[in-house]
N, C-alpha and C positions, 0 to 999 in steps of 0.2 A: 304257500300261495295266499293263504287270509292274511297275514301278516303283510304281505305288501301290498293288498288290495286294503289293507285298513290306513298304511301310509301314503296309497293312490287317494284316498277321500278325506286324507287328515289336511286341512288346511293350514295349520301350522308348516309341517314336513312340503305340503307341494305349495307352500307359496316360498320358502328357502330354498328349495330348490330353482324355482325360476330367479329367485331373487343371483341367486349364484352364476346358474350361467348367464344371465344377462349382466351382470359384472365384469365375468371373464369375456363376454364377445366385447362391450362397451370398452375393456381393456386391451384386448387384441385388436381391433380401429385405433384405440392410442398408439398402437406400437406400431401401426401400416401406417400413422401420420408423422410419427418421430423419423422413422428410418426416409421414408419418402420425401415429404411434405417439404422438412427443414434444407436439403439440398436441393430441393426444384427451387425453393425460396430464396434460396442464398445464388441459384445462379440465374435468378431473374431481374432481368433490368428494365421492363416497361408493365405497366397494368391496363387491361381493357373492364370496361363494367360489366360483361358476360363473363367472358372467364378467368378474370381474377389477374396475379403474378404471370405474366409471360415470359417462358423461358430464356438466354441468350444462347447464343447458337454454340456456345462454351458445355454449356448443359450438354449437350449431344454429345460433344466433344469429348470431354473429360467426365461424365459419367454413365451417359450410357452405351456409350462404347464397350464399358467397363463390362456391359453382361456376360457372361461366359457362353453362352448359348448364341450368341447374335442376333440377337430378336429387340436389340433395346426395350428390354424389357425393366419398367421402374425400379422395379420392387431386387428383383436380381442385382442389377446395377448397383443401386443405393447401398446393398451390403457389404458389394465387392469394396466402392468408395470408401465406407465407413472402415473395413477392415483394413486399406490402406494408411489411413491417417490416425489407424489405430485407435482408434475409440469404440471398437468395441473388437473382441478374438474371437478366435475358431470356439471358444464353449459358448460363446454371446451367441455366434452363428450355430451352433447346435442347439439351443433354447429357442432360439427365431424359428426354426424347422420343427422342433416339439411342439410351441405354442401355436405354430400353424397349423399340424396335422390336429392339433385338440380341439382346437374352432369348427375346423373341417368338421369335426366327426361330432361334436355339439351340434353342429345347423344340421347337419342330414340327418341325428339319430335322438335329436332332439324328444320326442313322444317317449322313447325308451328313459333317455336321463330322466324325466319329469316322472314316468311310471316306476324307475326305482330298477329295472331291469337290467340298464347300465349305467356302471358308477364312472362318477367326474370328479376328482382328486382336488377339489378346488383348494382344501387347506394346504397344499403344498404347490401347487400350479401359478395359483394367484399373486404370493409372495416374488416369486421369479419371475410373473411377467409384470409384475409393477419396479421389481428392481430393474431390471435391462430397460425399462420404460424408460425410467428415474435419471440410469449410467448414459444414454445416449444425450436424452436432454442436458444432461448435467456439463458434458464436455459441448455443448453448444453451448450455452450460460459463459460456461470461464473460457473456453476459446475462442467466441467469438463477441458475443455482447459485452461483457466483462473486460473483454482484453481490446476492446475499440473504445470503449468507454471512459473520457478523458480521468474521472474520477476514479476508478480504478488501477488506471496506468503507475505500473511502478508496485503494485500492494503485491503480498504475497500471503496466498491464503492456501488451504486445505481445503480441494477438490472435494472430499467425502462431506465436507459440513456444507456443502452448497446443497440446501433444497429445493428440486425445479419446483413449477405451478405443478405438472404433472403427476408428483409425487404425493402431491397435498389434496389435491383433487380425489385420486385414487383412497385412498386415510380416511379421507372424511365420507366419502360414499359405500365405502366399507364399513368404517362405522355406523354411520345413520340406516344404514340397509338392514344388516345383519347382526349391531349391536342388540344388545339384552337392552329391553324397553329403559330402563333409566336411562345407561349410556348411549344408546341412540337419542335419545329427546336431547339429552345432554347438551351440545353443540347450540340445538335448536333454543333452548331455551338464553343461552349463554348470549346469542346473538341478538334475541326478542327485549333482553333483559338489557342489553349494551345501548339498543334502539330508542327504548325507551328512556334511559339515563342521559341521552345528549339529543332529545325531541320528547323535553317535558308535555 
């Protein structure tokens, strides 16, 4: 009990700890905007200034039909979609359902993660939810923008070497967050120092 009340008051241990799972929730929002976002996007043919991309009535059609439950429900729907066209399988769809029950249970049991009481596997969690992040972006990239994109047409490249924005985003806030003080400034310095070389 002293031992984790000394880690409840070490500010090193509880500010990595917050640092953590707000990574991991700021990363599970990535991965409810990858799987959702890009198919409401892709089946939207008008925009308003209040809410943005408006659906085509295809959208209804062909995706959220797709819920298994019948609720047109986004999030459901967009999986089934995805898992159609194959870009992502049934263990992608077993990691969607891990990585959402472990959100769940970080927002409700949050005081505990941060007291030490309950542990959050971030060094193994994190890795998987930025790879599945990374694989859904990735076949949006080369299937669709890539593959409409006059300059592309015709090339033949390797899927695995395409890095989304997502995946880069994800790398660098992991580093700068959670890096050991050199390599976290690292980045920071690198970009101060590029700044300064082309605005004498």
């Amino acid at each position: 009990m002293a031992d984790k009340w000394a880690n409840f008051l070490n500010p090193d241990v509880v500010r990595t700890r917050f640092i953590r799972t707000g990574l991991f929730l700021v990363a599970h929002e990535m991965l409810l905007s990858a799987i959702k976002d890009r198919i409401h996007d892709f089946y939207s043919n008008s925009w308003t200034a209040v809410g943005g991309w408006k659906a085509s009535p295809d959208y209804r059609e062909k995706v959220l039909s797709l819920d298994p439950k019948g609720k047109n429900d986004p999030l459901r729907a967009s999986i089934v979609w995805l898992l159609r066209i194959q870009a992502i399988n049934k263990d992608d769809e077993n990691t969607i359902r891990e990585m959402t029950e472990e959100r769940n249970r970080l927002a409700h049991e949050l005081r505990n993660v941060l007291g030490g009481t309950l542990d959050h596997d971030f060094e193994s969690l994190f890795p998987k939810l930025a790879a599945l992040i990374a694989k859904i972006d990735r076949w949006w990239v080369v299937n669709v923008e890539m593959a409409t994109d006059p300059e592309f047409v015709g090339t033949e490249l390797n899927q695995d070497e395409v890095t989304p924005g997502s995946l880069m985003l994800l790398k660098v806030l992991n580093k700068v967050a959670l890096g050991k003080d050199e390599e976290a400034w690292g980045i920071y310095h690198e970009f101060t120092s590029t700044r300064d070389d082309t605005n004498p």
